[in-house]
matplotlib code that plots the C-alpha trace (Angstrom):
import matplotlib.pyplot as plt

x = [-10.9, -9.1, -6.9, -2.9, -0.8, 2.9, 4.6, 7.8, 9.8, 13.6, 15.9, 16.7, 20.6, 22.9, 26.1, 24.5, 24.4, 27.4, 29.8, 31.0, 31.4, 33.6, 35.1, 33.5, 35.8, 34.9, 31.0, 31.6, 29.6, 26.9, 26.2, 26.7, 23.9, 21.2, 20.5, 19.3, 18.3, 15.4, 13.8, 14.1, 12.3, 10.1, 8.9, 8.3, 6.5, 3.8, 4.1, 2.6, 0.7, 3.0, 2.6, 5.9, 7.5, 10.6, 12.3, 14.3, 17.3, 16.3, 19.9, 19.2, 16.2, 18.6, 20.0, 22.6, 24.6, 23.5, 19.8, 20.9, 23.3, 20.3, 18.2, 20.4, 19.2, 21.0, 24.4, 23.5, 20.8, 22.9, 23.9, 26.6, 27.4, 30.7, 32.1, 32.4, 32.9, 29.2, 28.2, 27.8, 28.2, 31.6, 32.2, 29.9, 32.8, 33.8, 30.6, 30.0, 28.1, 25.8, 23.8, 25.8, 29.0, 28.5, 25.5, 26.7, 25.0, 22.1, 19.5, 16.8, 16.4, 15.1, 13.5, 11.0, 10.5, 9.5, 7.0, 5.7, 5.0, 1.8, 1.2, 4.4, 5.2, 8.1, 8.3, 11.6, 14.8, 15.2, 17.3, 21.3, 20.7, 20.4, 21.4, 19.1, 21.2, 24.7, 26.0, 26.1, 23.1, 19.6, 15.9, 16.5, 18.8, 16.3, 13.7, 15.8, 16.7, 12.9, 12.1, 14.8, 13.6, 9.9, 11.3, 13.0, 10.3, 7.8, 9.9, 8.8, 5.2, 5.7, 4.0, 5.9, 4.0, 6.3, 9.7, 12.1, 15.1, 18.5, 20.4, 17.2, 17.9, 14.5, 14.4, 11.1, 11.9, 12.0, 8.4, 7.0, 8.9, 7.8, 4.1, 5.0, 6.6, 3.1, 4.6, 1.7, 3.9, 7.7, 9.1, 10.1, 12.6, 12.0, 11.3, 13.9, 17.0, 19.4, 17.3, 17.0, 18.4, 21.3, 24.1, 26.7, 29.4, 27.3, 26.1, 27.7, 29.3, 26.7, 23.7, 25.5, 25.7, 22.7, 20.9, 22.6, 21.6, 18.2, 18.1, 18.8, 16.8, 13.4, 15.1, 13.1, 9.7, 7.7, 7.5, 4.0, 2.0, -1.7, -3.8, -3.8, -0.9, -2.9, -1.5, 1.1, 0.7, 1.7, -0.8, 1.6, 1.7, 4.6, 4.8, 7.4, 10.3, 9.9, 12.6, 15.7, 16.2, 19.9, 21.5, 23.0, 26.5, 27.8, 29.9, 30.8, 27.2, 25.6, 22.8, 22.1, 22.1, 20.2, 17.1, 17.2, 16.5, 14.0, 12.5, 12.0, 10.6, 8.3, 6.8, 6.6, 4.7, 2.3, 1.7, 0.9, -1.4, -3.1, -3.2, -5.0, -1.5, 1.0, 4.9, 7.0, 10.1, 12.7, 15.9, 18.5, 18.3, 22.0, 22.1, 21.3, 24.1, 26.7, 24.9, 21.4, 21.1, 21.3, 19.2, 16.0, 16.1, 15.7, 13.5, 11.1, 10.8, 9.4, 7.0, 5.7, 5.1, 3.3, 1.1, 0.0, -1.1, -3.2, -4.6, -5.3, -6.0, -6.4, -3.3, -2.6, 0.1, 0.8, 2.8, 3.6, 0.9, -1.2, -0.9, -1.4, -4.6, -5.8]
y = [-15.6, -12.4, -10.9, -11.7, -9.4, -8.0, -7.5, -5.5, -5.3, -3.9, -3.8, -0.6, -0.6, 1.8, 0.6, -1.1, -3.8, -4.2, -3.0, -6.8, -7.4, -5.0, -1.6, 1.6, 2.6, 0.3, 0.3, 4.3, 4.7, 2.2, 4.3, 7.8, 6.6, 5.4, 9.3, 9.6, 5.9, 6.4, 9.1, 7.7, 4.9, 6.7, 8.9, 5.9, 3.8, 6.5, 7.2, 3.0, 3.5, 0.4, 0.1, -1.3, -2.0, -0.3, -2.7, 0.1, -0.4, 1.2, 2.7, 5.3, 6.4, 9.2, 12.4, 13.0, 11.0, 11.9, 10.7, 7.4, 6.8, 8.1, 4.9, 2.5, -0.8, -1.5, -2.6, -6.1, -6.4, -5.9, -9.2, -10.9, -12.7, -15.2, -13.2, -9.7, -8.5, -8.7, -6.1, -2.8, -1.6, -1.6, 0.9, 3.9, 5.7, 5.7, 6.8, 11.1, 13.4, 14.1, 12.9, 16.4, 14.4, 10.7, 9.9, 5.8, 5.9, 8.1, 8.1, 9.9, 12.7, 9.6, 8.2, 11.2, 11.1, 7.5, 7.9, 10.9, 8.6, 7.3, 3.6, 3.3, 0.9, 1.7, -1.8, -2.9, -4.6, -4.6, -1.9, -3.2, -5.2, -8.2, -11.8, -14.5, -17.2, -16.2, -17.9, -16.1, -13.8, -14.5, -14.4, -11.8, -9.9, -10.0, -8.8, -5.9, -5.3, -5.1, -3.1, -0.2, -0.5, 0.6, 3.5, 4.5, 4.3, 5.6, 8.6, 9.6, 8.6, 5.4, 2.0, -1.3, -3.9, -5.9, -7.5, -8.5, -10.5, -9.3, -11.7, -13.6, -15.7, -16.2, -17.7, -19.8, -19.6, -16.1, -15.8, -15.0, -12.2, -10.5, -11.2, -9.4, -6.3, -6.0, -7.2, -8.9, -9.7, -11.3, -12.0, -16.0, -17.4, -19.0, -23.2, -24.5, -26.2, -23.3, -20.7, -22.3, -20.1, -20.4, -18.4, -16.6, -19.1, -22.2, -21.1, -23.3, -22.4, -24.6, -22.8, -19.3, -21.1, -22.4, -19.4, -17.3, -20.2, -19.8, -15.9, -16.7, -20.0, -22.0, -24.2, -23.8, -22.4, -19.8, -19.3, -18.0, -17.6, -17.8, -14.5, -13.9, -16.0, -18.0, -16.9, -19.2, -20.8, -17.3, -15.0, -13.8, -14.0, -15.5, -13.2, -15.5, -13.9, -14.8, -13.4, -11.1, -8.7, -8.7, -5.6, -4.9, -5.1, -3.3, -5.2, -8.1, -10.4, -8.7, -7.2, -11.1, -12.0, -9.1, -10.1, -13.6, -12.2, -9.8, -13.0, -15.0, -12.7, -11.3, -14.8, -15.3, -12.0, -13.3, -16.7, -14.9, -12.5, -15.6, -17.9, -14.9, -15.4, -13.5, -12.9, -11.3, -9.3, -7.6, -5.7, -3.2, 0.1, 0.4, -2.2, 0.2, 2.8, 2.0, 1.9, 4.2, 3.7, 0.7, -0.8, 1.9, 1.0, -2.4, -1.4, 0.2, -2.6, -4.4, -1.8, -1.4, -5.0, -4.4, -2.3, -4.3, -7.3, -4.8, -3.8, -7.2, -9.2, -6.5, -7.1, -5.6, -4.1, -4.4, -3.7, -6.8, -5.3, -5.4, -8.7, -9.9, -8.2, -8.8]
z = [-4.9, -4.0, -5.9, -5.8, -4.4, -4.3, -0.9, -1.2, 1.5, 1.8, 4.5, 5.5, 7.2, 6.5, 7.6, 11.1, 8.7, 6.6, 9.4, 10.3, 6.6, 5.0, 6.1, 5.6, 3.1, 0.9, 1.0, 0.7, -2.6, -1.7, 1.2, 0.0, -3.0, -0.6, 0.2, -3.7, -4.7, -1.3, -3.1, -6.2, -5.0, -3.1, -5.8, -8.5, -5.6, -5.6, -9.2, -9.3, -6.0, -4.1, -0.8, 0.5, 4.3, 5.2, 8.3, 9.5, 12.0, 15.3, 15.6, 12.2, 13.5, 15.0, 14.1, 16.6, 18.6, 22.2, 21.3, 20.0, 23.3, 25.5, 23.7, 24.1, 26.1, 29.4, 29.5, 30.7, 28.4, 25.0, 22.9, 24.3, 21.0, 21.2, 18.1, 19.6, 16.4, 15.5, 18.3, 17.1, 20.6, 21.0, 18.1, 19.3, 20.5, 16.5, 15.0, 14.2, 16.2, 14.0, 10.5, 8.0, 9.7, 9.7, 6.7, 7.2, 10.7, 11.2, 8.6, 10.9, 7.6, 5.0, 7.9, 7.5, 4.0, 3.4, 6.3, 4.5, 1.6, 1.3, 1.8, 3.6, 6.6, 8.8, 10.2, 12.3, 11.2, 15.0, 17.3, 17.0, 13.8, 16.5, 15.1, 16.4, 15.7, 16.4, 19.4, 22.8, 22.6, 24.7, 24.0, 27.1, 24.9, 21.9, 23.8, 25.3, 21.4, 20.0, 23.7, 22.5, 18.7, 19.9, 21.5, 19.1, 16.7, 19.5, 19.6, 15.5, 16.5, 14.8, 16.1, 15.1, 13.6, 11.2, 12.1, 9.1, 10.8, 9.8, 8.0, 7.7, 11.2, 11.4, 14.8, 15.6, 19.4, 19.6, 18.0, 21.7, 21.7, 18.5, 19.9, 23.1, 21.6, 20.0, 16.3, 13.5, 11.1, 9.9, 6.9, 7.2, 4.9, 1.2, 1.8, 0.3, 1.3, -0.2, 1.9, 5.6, 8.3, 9.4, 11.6, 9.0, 9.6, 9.0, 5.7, 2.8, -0.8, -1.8, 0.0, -1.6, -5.2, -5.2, -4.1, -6.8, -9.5, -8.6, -8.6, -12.5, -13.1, -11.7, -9.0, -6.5, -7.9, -7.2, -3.5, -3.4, -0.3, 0.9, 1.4, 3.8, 5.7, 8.5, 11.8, 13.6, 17.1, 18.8, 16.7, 13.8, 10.9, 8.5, 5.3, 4.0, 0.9, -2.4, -4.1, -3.2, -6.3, -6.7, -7.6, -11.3, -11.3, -14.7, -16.4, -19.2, -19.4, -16.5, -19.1, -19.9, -16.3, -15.5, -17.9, -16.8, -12.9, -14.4, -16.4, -13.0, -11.0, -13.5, -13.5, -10.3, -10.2, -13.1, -11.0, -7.5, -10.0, -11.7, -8.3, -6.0, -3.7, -2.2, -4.3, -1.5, -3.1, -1.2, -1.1, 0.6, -0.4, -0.5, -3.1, -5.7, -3.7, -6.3, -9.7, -9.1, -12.8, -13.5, -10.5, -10.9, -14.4, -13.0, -10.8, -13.6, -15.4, -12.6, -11.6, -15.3, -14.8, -11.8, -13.3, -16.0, -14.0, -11.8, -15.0, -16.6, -13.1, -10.5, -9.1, -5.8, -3.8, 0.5, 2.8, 5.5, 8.1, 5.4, 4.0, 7.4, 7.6, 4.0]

ax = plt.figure().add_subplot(projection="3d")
ax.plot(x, y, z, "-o")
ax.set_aspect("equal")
plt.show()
């Protein structure tokens, strides 16, 4: 039996993914404290030698606004969602010239340093933060999207080989496309009920509750994976989530909540460790924006624990391409 393994993956944004949910002004700290939490991280992932996937938004991969517009897709080819609120195209005109003047867009300077980290995969989160199943947009679209995020990528000598879908609308039809952008790898959705994908305005209170409950208590098990995944009908291969490590939230009983998270995922960690499978952990680097703190603090915990199974069961660490490989 091979050894179990843990995937991390976390989705790298900036504000290309919060900018239909709240305004700037109020995600300010969150996104001022990804420029320390990313080394931070950095630095203790190769303090525990983790190997961890970055799906970075094509549209940070930039320092300076006249690069970004020159990689754009065509006109016609961008998502025509219903909502027009969820393109990000019709604010460029807003966005700084450059990253010293607008940090919440470009990100091309952290961009360097995680792939300058060992064992790090810069996979894609896709170019425009593209949701597959908003209404309006294409497969023609999508394909234009993951076309633009490989440039962008090509342009830092970076080759593409894991997809993480934002807002997890993981989209089985749009599979053919990841093949043909020359992608090995996703990261599919939990199986459970709570966790099926869905477009943002058909996800219940009770998928949100239930979700939340089961960050805190064994609802839904493990979510545990073979090693490696077998490949799908198109040639990838599904890396599904395990676990979303919610951020700490200072305040009255978040210290109790925050042990009970650390309590199910660190045995969901043990299991993959004692089963020979795959536990798939992600996050968004500007989770831990607001409260650095609290959330590496969090974060050590986990890695400590990390190292102990490797020690005890030879535990492993991956990145996505990796796992799909392994």
């Amino acid at each position: 039996m091979q050894p179990g393994a843990l995937v991390i993956s976390l989705d790298f944004e900036l504000y290309w993914g919060m900018r239909d949910k709240i305004p700037i002004a109020g995600y300010r700290d969150n996104l001022l404290g990804v420029r320390e939490a990313i080394p931070a991280m950095l630095d203790r992932f190769r303090q525990h030698g983790i190997h961890a996937t970055w799906a970075t938004v094509g549209m940070l991969m930039f320092d300076e606004r006249e690069s970004l517009l020159a990689s754009l897709p065509p006109e016609h080819s961008r998502p025509s969602y219903a909502n027009r609120a969820l393109s990000p195209y019709d604010m460029l005109g807003s966005i700084g010239t450059d990253e010293s003047s607008d940090p919440f867009h470009y990100g091309l300077s952290l961009v360097r340093q995680i792939a300058a980290t060992p064992h790090q995969e810069i996979a894609t989160h896709t170019f425009s933060h593209y949701y597959c199943l908003e209404a309006g947009q294409t497969e023609a679209q999508f394909r234009a999207d993951l076309d633009a995020a490989r440039g962008a990528a090509a342009r830092l000598d970076i080759e593409l080989e894991s997809l993480v879908f934002p807002r997890n609308q993981y989209e089985i039809a749009y599979l053919p496309a990841c093949r043909d952008a020359g992608l090995r790898a996703y990261r599919g959705n939990e199986r459970a009920w709570m966790y099926d994908a869905r477009a943002g305005d058909e996800t219940s209170q009770a998928m949100r509750a239930a979700r939340l409950l089961d960050s805190h208590v064994n609802l839904s098990g493990h979510h545990l994976s073979s090693r490696p995944p077998a490949p799908d009908a198109h040639g990838l291969h599904n890396v599904p989530a395990s676990r979303f490590l919610r951020p700490v939230k200072p305040g009255a009983g978040s210290r109790a909540l925050g042990r009970l998270r650390l309590a199910r995922i660190a045995a969901s960690m043990k299991a993959a460790a004692l089963s020979g499978k795959l536990f798939h952990l992600w996050w968004h680097p500007h989770n831990f924006g607001a409260a650095p703190a609290e959330n590496l603090a969090q974060l050590d915990s986990l890695l400590d624990h990390f190292s102990s199974l490797r020690q005890r069961h030879g535990f492993e660490s991956l990145t996505m391409a990796e796992a799909a490989k392994a």
